[in-house]
C-alpha positions in Angstrom: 13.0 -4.7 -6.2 14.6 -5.4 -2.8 12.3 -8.1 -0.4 9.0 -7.1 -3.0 6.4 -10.9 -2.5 5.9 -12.1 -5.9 3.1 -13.6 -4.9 -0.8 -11.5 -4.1 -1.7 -12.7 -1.3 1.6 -12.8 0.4 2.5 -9.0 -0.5 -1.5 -8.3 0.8 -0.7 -9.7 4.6 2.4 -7.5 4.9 0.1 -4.4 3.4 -2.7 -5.5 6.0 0.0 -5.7 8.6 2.1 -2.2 7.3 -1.7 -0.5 7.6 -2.6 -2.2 10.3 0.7 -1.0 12.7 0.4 2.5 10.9 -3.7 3.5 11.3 -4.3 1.2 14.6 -6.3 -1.7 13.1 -6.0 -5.5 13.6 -4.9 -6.7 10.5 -7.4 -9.0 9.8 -9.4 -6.5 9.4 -8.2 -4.9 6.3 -9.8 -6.3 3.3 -8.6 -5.6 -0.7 -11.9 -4.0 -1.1 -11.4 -1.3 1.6 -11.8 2.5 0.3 -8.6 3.9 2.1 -10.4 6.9 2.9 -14.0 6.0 4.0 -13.2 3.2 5.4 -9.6 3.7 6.9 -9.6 7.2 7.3 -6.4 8.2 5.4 -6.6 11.4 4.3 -3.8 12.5 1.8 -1.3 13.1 4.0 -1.5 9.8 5.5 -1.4 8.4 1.8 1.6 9.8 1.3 3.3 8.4 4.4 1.9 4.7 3.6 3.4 5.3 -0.1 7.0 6.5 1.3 7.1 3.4 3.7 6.2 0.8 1.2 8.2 2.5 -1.3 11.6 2.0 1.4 10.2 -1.3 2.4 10.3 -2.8 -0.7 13.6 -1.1 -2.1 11.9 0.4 -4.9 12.2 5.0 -5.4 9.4 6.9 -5.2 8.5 7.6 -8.6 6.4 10.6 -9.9 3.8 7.7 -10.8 3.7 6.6 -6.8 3.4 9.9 -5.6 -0.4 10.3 -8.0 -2.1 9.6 -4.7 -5.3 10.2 -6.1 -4.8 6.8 -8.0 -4.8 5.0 -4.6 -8.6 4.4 -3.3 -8.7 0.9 -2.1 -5.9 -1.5 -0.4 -6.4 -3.3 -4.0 -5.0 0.0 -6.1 -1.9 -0.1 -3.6 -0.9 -3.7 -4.2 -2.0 -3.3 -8.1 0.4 -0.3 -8.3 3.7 -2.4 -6.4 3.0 -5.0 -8.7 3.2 -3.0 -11.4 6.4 -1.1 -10.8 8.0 -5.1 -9.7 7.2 -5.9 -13.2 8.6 -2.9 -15.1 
């Protein structure tokens, strides 16, 4: 994987800052625990834009597995799944 943080908390600042830039939140504000829909509002489309940008960002294709958005519900899921695909 091209540029992917090995390392939790590291790869959850650049998500807080990727989600942050994208739905118009300080970063900060963004916790692991945050439902992506209730609290942040994304809707499925939305999903589906975060997922193609990380999935460019980290150099990593867009596998059938990524694209299961209903698997994403909290900022947690999204960095569990990159992990994931970095280890396999």
């Amino acid at each position: 994987m091209n540029n992917l943080p090995t390392d939790r908390a590291v790869l959850l600042k650049e998500i807080q800052e990727l989600f942050g830039a994208t739905l118009g939140y300080p970063a900060e504000s963004i916790s692991e625990d945050q439902d992506l829909a209730v609290d942040l509002g994304m809707d499925s489309l939305r999903k589906a834009e975060l997922v193609t940008l990380l999935a460019r960002r980290y150099g990593f294709p867009e596998p059938q597995e990524m694209l299961d958005l209903s698997r994403f519900t909290t900022v947690s899921s999204v960095l569990d799944a990159i992990l994931e695909f970095k280890d396999s």
